[in-house]
N, C-alpha and C positions, 0 to 999 in steps of 0.2 A: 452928211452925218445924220444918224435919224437919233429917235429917243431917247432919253436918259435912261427909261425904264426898259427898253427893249431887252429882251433876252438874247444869250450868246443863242447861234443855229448851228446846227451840226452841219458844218462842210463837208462831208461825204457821205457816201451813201448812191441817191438817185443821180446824184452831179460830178461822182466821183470819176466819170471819164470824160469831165469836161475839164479844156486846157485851163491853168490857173495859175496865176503869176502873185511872187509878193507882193502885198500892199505897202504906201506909200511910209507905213506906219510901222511896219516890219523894216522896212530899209532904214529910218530913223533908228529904229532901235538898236539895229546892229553900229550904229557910229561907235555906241559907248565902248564896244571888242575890239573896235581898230584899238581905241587907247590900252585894253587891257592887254592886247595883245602884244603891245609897243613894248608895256611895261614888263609883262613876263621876258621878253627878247631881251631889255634892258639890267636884267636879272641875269640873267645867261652869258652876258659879255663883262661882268664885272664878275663870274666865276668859274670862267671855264674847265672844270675839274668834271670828277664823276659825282661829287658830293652835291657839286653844282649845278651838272645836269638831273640830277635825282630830287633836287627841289624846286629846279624849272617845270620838272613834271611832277611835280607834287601840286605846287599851285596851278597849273595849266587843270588840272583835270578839274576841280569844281569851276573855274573859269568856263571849260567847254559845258558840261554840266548844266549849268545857270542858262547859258546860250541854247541848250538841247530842249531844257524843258517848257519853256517860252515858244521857241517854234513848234514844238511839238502839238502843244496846246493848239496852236493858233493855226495847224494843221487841221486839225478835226472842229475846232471851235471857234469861232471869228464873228464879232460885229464891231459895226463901226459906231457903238452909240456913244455917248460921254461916258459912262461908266467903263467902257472898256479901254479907252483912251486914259483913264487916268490911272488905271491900274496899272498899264504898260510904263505909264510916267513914274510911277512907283518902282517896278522893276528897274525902269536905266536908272535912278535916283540910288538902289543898291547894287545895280552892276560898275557904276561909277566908284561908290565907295569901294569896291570891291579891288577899281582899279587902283584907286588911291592906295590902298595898305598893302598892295602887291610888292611894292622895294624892299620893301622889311616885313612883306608879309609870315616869315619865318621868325623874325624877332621880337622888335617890339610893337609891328604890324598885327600882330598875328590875333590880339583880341581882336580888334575894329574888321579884318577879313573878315572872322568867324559870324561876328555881328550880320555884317554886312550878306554873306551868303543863308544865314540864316534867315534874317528879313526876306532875301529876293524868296526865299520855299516858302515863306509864310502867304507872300499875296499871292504865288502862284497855287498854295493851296486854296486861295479863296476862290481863284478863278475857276479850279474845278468843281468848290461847292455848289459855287456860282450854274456850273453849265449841267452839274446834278440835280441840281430843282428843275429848272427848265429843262431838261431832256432824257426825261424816264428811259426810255433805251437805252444812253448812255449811261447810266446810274451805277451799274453794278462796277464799270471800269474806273468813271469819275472816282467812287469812295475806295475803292483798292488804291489809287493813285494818292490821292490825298491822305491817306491812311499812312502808308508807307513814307510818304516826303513828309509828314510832320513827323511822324518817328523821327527818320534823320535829323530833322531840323532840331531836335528838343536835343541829341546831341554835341551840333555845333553849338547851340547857346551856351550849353553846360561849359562848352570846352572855352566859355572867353572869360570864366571866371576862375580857373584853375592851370598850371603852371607847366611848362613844360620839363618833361617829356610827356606826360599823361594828355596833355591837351590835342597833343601831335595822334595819341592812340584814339581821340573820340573822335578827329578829323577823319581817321581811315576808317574808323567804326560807322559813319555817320556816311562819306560816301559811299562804300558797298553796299549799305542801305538802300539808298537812291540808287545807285547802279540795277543793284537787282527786285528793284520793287515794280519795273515792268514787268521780269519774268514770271514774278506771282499772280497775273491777270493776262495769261497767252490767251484763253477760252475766250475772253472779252475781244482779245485786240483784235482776234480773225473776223471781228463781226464790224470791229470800225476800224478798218484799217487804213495808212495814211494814205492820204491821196499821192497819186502817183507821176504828177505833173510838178506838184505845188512842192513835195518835199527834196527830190533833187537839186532843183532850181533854190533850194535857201539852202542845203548841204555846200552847193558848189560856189553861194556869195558867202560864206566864212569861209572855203577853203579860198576865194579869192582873196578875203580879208590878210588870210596868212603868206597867198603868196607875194600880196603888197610889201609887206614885211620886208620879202627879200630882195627886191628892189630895191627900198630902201635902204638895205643894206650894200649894197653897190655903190650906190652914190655917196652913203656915208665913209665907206670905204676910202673909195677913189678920192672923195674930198680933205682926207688927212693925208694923201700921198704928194709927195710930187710927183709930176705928169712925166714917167715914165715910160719906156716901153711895153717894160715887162708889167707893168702897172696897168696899165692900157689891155693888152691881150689880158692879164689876170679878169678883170673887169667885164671882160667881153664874155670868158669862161662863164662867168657868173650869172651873167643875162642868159647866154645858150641854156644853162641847168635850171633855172628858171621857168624859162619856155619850153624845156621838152618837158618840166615836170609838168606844167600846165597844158600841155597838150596832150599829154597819154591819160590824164586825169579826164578831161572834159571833151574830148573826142568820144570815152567813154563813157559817158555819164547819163543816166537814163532811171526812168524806171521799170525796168523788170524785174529786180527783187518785187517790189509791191505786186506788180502783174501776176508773177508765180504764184505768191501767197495768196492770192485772192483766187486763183486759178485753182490749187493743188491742197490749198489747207495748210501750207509749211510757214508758219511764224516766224521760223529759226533763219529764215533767208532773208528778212526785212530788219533781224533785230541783228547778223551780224553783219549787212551794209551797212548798217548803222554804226557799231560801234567800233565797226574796223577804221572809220573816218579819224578816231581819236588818236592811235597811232601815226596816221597820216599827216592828219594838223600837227600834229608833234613835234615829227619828221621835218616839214617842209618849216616852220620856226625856226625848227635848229639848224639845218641847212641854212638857212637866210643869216641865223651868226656866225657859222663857220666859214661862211662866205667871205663876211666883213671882217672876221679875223687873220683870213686868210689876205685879202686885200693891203691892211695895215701892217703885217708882218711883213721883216727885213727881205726884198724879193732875191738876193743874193745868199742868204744865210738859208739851209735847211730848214723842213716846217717841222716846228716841235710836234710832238707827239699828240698831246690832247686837244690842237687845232688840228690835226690829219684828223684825230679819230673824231670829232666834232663833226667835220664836214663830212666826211666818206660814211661813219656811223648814219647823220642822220636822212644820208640819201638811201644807203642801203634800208633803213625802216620804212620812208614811203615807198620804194618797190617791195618790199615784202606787204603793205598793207594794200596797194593797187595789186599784188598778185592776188591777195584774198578776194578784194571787189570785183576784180573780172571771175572768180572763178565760180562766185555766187551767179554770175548770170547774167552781166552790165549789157552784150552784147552776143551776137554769134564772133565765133572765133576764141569767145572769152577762155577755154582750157589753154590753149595756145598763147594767147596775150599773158596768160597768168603763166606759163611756165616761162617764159621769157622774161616776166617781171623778175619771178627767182630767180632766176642767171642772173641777172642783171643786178640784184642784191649783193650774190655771194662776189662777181666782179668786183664790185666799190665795195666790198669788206676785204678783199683781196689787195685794192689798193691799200688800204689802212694797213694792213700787215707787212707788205712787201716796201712798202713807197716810204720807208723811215732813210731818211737823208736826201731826199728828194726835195728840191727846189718848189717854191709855196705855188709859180706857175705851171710847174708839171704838174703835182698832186692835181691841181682844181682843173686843169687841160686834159687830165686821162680822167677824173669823173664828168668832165663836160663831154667828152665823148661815146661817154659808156650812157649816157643821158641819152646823146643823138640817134644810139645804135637804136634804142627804145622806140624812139621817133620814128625813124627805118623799116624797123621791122612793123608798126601798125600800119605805115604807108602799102607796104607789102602787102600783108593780108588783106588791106583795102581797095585793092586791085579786082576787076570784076570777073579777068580769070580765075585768078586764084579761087574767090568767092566757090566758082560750079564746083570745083575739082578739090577743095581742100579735106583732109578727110578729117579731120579735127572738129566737125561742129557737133 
């Protein structure tokens, strides 16, 4: 640990193609997300409707959000001094709260949330000020960033003293704010742009975060059953869709958006690997509940309706957002991975439409498969025949 007084350093730039791993201090901090994440999922099974999932994604996105811009930061700007340690302790102190008001964050939650997301923009605004004095090159992107996240932030405040519905409209006013106040400082970001070892590797330990989740969900599942057969193979489906999500995911996972843009000048390839990941976290959440509802449901009786489309809906969204990420450029072959990702969507929305009186085993056993074929087909192209001859690259 060095000085109190030491300043943040710009982590990229001369060092930007050296390998660089999270610190001990970043993995601390994402603990508080396993919890939020627990709680948003725990939101989603006590309302499995469309009303329900439209508010699991209403609170997920400042939830991801809070997570973005803290890596972010700590992408381009990092020390280990006490001052920056206790800023971060600030942060999980209102991603905590954050997760707290999350159950009823729509009702009588919903001031303490707004509080609470408003505090975490406030010390992350500091940490920009903070790496704007110290780091004149960066200066002109630090105050566009901090400019923009207190705008939003002065809306969430507003919105925890005032009633719903209107408080609900500052909430969305106030993230498209944050959403698009990167886009108003592209000329900056092409000059610091993130590193391209350090920010995969913390994209891919929140999407691990989530697909914890749905393991969990399995066992929770399985553990209100009795030990059936069909109970049993149900369970196993679960693990398979799981593991092929996590393996067509992080077999691909890389940086070459960043490479490109550093390469070509193109912005637009680093900011939608980025934001394509928000669908995906989404995706693999909901999946992990429609797992678990799938599991608990009668394995004899048909699956109702808004468990099919729960489950098959939220796999068909992470292949539609892996179709995006390979097609930006994750790897060679990536036109190819991505068009198979889309098959593989419009499949499991196929199931959801066709598969009504379908048995809760078969539903979750033809998306466990349509998971596998994904697996298959990356094995395939990862053949080193294939490789000389494929004309796809």
């Amino acid at each position: 640990m060095t000085n109190f007084l030491q300043p943040p350093r710009l982590r990229i730039g001369e060092d930007s193609e050296e390998e660089r791993h999270a610190t001990w201090l970043e993995l601390f901090y994402d603990l508080v997300f396993v919890v939020a994440v627990s709680q948003l999922a725990h939101n989603l099974k006590e309302d499995v409707s469309t009303a329900g999932y439209l508010g699991f994604v209403f609170l997920f996105i400042p939830v991801w959000w809070s997570w973005i811009g803290t890596t972010m930061y700590a992408n381009r700007f990092d020390s280990d001094d006490i001052g920056r340690r206790l800023l971060v302790a600030l942060q999980m102190l209102t991603a905590a709260a954050l997760a707290i008001n999350i159950h009823h964050g729509l009702g009588e939650s919903a001031p303490g949330f707004a509080l609470a997301y408003a505090f975490g923009r406030a010390v992350l605004i500091v940490e920009y000020i903070r790496a704007g004095i110290h780091i004149p090159a960066a200066r002109p992107l630090t105050t566009r960033y901090a400019t923009g996240f207190a705008i939003a932030a002065v809306f969430w405040l507003i919105s925890a003293f005032i009633p719903a519905p209107w408080r609900f409209v500052l909430w969305g006013v106030g993230i498209i704010i944050d959403l698009i106040t990167p886009f108003t400082a592209t000329k900056f970001q092409l000059k610091l742009l993130p590193h391209a070892s350090h920010l995969p590797e913390r994209f891919g330990l929140f999407t691990m975060i989530v697909l914890g989740e749905a393991i969990i969900a399995v066992v929770d599942g399985v553990s209100e059953q009795k030990w059936e057969v069909l109970s049993v193979i149900a369970a196993i489906f679960g693990l398979v869709i799981a593991f092929s999500v996590w393996w067509v995911y992080f077999d691909n996972l890389g940086g070459t958006p960043i490479q490109t843009a550093r390469a070509e000048g193109k912005i637009w390839t680093v900011a939608t690997w980025l934001y394509t990941h928000l669908p995906l976290v989404i995706g693999i959440a909901g999946a992990g509940v429609g797992v678990e509802e799938v599991l608990i449901s009668e394995q004899a009786i048909a699956l109702s309706n808004p468990m099919r489309w729960l489950l098959c809906g939220s796999i068909a969204l992470c292949y539609l957002a892996l179709a995006i990420l390979h097609r930006v450029g994750v790897i060679r072959y990536c036109k190819i991975r991505s068009k198979f990702r889309g098959v593989g969507a419009i499949v499991v929305i196929a199931i959801a439409i066709f598969g009504k009186g379908l048995l809760p085993v078969t539903v979750i056993g033809l998306v466990a498969v349509a998971c596998v074929v994904q697996v298959a087909q990356d094995l395939y192209q990862s053949r080193p025949t294939t490789r000389l001859v494929d004309p796809g690259i």
